[in-house]
MARZASE-595852 format. One record per atom (N, C-alpha, C): chain; residue in three letters; residue number from 0; x, y, z. Coordinates in steps of 0.05 Angstrom, whole numbers, plus 5000, padded with zeros to 4 digits. Layout:
<recs>
REC c   r   k    u    v    w
REC A ala NUM    X    Y    Z
...
</recs>
This chain:
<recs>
REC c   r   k    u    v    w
REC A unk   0 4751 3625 4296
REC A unk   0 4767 3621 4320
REC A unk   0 4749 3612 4343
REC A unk   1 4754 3590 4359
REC A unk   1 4731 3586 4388
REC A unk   1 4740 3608 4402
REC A unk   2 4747 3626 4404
REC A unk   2 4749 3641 4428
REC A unk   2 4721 3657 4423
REC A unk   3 4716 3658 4398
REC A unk   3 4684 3682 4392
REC A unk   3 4661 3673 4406
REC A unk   4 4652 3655 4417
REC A unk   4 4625 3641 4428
REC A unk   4 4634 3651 4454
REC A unk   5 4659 3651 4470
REC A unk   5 4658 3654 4500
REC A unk   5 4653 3678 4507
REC A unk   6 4649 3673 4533
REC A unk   6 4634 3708 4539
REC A unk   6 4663 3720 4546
REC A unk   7 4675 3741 4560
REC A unk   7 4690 3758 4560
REC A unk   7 4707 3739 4592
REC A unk   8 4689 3721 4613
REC A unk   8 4697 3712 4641
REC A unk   8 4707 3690 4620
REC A unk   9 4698 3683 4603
REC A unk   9 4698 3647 4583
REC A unk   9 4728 3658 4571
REC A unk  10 4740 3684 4558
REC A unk  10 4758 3681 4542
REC A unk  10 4782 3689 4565
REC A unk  11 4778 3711 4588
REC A unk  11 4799 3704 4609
REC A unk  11 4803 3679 4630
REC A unk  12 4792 3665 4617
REC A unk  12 4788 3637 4644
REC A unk  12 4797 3619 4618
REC A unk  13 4807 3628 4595
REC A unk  13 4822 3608 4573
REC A unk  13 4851 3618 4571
REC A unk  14 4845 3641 4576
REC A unk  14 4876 3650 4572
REC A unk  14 4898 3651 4593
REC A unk  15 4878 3654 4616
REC A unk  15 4886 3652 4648
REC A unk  15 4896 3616 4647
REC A unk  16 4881 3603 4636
REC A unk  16 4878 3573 4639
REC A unk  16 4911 3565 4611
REC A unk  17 4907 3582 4602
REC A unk  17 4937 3577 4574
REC A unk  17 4957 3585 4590
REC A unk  18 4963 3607 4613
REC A unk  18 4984 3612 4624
REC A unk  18 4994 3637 4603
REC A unk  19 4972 3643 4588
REC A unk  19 4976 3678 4578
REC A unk  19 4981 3694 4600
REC A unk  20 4956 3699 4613
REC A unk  20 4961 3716 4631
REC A unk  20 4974 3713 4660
REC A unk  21 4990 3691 4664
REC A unk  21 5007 3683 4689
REC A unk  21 5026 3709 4683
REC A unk  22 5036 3722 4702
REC A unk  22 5051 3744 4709
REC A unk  22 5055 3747 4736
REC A unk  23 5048 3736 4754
REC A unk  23 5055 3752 4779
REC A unk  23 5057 3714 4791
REC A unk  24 5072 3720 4808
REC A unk  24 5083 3687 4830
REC A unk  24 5053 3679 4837
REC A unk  25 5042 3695 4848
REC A unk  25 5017 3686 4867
REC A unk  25 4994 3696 4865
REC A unk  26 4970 3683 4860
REC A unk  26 4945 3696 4850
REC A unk  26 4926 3684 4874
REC A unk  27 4912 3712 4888
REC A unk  27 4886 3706 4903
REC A unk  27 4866 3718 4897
REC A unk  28 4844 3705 4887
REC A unk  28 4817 3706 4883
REC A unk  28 4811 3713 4901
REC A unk  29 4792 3726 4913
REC A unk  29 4776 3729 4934
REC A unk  29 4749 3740 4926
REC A unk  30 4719 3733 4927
REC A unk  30 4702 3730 4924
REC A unk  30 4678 3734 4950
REC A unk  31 4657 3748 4945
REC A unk  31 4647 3756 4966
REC A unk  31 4613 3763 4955
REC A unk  32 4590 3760 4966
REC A unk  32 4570 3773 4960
REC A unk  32 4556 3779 4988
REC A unk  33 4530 3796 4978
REC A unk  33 4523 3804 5004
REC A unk  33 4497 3816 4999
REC A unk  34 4474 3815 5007
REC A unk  34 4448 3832 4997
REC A unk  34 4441 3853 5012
REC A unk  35 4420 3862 5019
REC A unk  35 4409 3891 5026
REC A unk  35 4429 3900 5049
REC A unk  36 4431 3930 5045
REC A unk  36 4442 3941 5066
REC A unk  36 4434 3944 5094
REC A unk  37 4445 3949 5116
REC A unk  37 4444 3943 5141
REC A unk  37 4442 3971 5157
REC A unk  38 4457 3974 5144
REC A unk  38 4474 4003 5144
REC A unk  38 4490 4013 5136
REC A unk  39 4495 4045 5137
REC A unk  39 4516 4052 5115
REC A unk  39 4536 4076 5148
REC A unk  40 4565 4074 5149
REC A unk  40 4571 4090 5167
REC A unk  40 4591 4114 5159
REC A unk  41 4587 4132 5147
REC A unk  41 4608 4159 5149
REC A unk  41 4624 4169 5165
REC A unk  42 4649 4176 5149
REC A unk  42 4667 4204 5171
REC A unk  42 4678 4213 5143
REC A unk  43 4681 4230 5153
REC A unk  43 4708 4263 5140
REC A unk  43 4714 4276 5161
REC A unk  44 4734 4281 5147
REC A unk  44 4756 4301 5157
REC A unk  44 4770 4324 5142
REC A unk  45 4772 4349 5153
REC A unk  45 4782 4369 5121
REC A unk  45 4815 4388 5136
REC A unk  46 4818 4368 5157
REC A unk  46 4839 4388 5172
REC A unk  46 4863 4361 5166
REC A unk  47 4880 4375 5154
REC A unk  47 4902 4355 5132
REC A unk  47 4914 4348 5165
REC A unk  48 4934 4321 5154
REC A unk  48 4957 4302 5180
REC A unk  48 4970 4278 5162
REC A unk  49 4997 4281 5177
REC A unk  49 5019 4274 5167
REC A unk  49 5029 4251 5177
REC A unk  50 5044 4233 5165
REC A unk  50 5057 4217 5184
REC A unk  50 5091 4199 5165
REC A unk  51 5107 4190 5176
REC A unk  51 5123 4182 5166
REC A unk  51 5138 4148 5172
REC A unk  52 5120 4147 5185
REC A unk  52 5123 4121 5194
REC A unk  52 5115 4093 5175
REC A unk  53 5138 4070 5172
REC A unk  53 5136 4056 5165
REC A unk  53 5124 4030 5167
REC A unk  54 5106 4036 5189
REC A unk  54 5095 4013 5190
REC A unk  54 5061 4025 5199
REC A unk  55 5046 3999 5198
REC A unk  55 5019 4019 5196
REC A unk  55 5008 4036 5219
REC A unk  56 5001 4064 5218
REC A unk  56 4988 4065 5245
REC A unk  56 4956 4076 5229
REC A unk  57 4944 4085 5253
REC A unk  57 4908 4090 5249
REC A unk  57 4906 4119 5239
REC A unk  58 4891 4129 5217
REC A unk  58 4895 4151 5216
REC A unk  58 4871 4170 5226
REC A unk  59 4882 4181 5241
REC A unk  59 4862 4199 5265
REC A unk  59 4834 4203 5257
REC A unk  60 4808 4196 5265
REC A unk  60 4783 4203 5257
REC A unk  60 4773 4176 5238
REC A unk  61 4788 4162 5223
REC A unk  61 4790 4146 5204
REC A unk  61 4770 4119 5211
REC A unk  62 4756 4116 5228
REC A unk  62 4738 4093 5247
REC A unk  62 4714 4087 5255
REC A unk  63 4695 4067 5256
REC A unk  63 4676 4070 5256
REC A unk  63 4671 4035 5272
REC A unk  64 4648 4036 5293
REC A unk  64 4647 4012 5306
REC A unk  64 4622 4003 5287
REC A unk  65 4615 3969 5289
REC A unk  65 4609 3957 5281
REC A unk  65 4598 3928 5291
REC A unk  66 4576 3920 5289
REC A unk  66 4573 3892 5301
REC A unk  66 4548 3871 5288
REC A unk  67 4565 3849 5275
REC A unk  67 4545 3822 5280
REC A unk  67 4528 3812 5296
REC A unk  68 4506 3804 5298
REC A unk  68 4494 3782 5316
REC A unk  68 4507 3762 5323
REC A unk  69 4500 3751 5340
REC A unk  69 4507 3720 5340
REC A unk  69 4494 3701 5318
REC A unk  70 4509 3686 5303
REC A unk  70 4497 3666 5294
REC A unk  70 4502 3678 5268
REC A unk  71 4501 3699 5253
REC A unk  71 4507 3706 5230
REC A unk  71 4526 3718 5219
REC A unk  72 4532 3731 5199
REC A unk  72 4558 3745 5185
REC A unk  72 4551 3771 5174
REC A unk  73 4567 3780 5172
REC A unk  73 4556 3813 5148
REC A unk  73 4580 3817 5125
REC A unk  74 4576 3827 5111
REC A unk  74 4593 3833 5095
REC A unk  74 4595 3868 5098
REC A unk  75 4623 3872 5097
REC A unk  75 4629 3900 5103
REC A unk  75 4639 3914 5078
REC A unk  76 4631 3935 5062
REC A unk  76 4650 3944 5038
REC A unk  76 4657 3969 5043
REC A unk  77 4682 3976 5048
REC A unk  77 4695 4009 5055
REC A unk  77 4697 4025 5033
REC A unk  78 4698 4050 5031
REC A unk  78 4711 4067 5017
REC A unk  78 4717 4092 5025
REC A unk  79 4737 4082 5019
REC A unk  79 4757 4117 5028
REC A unk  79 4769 4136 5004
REC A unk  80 4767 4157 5012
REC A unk  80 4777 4173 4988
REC A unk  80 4791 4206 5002
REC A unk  81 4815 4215 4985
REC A unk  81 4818 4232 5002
REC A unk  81 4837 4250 4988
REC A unk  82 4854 4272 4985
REC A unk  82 4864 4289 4979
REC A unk  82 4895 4278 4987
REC A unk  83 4912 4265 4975
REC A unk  83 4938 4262 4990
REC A unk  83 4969 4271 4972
REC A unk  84 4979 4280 4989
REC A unk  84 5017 4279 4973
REC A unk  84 5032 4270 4991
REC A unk  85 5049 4248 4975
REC A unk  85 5074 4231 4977
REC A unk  85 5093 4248 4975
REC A unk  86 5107 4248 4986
REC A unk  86 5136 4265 4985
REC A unk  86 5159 4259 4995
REC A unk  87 5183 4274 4998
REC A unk  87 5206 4274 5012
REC A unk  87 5226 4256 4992
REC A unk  88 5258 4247 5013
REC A unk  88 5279 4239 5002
REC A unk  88 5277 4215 4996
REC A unk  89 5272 4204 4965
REC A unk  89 5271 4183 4957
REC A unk  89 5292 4172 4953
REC A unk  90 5305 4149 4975
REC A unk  90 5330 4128 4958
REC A unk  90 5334 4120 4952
REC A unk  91 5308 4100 4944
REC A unk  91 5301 4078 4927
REC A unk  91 5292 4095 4902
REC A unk  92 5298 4079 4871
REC A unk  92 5274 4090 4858
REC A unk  92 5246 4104 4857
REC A unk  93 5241 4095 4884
REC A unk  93 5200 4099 4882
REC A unk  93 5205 4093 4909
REC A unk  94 5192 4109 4925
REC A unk  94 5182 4103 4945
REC A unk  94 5149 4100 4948
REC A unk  95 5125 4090 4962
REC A unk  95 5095 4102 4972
REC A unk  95 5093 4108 4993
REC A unk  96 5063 4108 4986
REC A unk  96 5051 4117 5010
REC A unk  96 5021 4090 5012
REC A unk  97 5027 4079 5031
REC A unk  97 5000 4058 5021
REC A unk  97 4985 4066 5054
REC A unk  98 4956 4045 5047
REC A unk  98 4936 4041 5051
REC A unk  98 4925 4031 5055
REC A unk  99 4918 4015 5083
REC A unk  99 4904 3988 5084
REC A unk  99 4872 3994 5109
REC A unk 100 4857 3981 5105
REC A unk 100 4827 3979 5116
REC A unk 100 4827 3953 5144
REC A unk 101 4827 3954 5159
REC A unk 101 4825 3939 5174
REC A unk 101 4806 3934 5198
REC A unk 102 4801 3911 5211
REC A unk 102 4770 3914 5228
REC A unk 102 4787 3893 5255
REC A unk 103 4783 3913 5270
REC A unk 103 4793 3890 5300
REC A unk 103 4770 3891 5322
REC A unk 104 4772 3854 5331
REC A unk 104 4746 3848 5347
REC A unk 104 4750 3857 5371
REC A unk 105 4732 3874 5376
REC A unk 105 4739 3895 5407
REC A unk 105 4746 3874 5429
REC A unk 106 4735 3851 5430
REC A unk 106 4730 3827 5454
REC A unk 106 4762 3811 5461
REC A unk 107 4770 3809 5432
REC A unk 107 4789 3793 5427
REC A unk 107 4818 3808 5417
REC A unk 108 4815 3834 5409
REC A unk 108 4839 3843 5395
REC A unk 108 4855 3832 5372
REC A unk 109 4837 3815 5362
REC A unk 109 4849 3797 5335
REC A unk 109 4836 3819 5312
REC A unk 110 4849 3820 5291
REC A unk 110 4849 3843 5274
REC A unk 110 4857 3830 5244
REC A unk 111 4837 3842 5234
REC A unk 111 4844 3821 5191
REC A unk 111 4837 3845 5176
REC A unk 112 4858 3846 5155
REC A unk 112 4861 3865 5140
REC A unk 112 4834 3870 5122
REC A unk 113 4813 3880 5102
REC A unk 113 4798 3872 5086
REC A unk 113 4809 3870 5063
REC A unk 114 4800 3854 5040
REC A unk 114 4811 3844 5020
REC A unk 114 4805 3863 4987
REC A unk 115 4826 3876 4979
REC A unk 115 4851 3854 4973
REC A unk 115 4873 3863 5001
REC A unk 116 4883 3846 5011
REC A unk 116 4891 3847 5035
REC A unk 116 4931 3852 5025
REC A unk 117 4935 3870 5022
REC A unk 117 4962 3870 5001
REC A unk 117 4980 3888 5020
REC A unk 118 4977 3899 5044
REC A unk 118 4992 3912 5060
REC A unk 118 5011 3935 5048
REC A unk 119 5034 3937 5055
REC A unk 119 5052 3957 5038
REC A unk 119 5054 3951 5007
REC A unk 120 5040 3930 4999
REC A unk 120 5049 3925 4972
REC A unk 120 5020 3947 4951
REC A unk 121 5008 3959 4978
REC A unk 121 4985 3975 4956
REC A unk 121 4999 4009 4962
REC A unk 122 4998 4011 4937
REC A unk 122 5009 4040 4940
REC A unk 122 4984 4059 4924
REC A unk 123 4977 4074 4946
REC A unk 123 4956 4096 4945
REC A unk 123 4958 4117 4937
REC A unk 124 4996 4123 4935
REC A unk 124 5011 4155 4927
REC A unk 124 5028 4143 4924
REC A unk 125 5046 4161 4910
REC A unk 125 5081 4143 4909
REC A unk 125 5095 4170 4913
REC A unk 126 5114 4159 4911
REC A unk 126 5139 4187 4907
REC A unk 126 5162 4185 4891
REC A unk 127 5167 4190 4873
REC A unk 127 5188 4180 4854
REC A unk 127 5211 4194 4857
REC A unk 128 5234 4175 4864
REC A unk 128 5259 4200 4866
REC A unk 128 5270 4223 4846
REC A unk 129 5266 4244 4865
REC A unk 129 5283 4264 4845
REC A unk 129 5258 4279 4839
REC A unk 130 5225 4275 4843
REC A unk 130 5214 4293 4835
REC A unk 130 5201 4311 4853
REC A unk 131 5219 4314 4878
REC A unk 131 5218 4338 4897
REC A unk 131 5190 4342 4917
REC A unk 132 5166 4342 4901
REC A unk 132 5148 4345 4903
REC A unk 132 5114 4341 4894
REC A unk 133 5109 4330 4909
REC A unk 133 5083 4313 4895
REC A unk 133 5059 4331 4885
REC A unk 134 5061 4351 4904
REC A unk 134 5037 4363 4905
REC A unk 134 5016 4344 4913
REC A unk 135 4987 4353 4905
REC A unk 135 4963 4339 4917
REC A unk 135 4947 4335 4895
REC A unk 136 4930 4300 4899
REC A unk 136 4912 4286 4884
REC A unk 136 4898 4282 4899
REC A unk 137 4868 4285 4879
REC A unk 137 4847 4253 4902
REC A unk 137 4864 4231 4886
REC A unk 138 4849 4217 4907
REC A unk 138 4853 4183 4915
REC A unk 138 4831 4172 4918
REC A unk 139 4837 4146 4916
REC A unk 139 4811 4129 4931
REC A unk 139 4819 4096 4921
REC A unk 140 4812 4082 4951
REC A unk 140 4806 4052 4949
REC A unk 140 4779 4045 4959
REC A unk 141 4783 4016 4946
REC A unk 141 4758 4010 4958
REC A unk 141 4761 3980 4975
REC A unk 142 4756 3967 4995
REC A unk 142 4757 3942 5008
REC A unk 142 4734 3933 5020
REC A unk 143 4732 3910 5019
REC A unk 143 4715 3887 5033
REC A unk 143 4718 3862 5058
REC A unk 144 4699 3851 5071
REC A unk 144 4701 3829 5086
REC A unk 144 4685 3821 5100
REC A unk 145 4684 3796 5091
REC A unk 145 4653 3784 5104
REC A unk 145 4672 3783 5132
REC A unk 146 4645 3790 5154
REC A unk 146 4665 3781 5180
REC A unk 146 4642 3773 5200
REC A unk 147 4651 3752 5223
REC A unk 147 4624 3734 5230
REC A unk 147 4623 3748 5257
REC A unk 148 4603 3730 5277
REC A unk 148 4595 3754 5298
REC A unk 148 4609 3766 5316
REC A unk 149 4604 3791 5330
REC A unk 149 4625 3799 5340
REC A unk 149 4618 3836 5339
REC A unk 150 4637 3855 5359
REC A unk 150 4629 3874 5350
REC A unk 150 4663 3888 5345
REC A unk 151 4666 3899 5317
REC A unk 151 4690 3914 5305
REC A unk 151 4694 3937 5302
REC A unk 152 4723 3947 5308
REC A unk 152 4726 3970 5311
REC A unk 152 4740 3963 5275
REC A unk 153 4737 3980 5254
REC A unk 153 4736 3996 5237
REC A unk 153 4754 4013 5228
REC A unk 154 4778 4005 5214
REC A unk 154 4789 4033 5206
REC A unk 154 4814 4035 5188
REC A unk 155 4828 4057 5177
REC A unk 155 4845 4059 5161
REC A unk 155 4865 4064 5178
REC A unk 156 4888 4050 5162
REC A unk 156 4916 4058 5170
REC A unk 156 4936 4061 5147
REC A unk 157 4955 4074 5156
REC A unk 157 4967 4086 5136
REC A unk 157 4998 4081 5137
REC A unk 158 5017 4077 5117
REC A unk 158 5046 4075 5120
REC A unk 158 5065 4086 5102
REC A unk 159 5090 4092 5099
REC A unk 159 5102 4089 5081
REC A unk 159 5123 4078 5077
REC A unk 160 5131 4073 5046
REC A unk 160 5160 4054 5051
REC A unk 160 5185 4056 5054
REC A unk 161 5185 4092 5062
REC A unk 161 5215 4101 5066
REC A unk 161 5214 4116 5089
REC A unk 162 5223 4117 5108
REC A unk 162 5217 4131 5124
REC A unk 162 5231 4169 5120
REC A unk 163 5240 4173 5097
REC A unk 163 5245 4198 5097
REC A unk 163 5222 4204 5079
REC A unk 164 5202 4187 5072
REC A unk 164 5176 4201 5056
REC A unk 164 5161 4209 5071
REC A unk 165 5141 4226 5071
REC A unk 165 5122 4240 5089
REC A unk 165 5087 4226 5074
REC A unk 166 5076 4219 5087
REC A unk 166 5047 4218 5076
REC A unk 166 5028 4240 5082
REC A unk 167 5018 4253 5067
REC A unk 167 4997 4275 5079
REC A unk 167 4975 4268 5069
REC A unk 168 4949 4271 5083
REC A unk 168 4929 4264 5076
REC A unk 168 4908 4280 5085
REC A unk 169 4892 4295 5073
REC A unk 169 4871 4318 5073
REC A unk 169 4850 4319 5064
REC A unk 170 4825 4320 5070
REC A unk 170 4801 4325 5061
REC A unk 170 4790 4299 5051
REC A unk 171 4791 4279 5071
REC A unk 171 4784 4250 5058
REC A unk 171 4756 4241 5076
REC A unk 172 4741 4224 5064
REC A unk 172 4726 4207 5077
REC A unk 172 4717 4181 5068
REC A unk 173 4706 4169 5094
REC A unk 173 4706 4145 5089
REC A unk 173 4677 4138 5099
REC A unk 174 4676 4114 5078
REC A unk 174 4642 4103 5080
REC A unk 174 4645 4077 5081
REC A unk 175 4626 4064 5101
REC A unk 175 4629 4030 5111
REC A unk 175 4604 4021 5102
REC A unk 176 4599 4000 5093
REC A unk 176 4569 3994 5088
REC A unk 176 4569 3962 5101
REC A unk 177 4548 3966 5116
REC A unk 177 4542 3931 5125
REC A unk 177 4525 3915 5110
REC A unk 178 4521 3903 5097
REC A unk 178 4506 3885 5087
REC A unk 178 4498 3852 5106
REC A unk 179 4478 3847 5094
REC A unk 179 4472 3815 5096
REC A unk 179 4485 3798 5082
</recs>
């Protein structure tokens, strides 16, 4: 069979390329590198908070400032991780609880999600109707973004997709790393 000589990127970039693996309307690549670290910036938090709101807000402590030179770029990679339960009156099938990373330029107030940049469509916890009660998991994502000069405020926000679900979130932290 030719598929045995290609490497493992050679036999998904044939099958991706046959329209095997087409499944979803829209596909974004996004691609990024970045060399030695710059810095690395921490927070935690172990005192749990709630919220129910459907659209994103910041979640308290969750932030960290940040800044480019002029003339160059950095690449930023987040990770957050944290203790959370989804819950409440699900009316839909499934409700979440998602998660998104975002960096806004203090100067300008213009603000870009980091990538994969999927908004409510990333679900970090869910809540499935009818099962009362989530109880508590870790979690964790991870996001990126090259971003050019400038200095950024840093941070997670949080939503969910029903507004009778509750998000709780406890004992999480988050780590930013700047790269070149």
């Amino acid at each position: 069979m030719r598929f045995q000589h290609l490497t493992r990127g050679g036999v998904f970039l044939a099958l991706f390329g046959a329209g095997i693996l087409a499944g979803t309307a829209s596909l974004a690549l996004v691609f990024g590198a970045g060399g030695s670290d710059v810095r690395v910036d921490v927070r935690s938090e172990t005192a749990a908070s709630a919220t129910s709101s459907t659209i994103f807000v910041d979640l308290p402590g969750a932030n960290t400032i940040a800044g480019v030179p002029a003339g160059q770029s950095r690449l930023f990679i987040a990770r957050f991780a944290a203790e959370s339960a989804c819950f409440g009156a699900a009316t839909a099938p499934v409700a979440w609880c998602s998660l998104q990373i975002i960096a806004t330029n203090t100067a300008t107030g213009a603000s870009v999600a980091f990538d994969p940049a999927s908004g409510l469509d990333y679900a970090f916890d869910t809540n499935p109707a009818g099962a009362g009660d989530d109880l508590w998991e870790g979690h964790a994502m991870e996001r990126s973004r090259r971003l050019g000069p400038g200095t950024y405020r840093i941070r997670v926000q949080r939503a969910v997709t029903n507004s009778a679900t509750v998000f709780r979130l406890d004992d999480w932290h988050l780590s930013v790393e700047t790269r070149i």
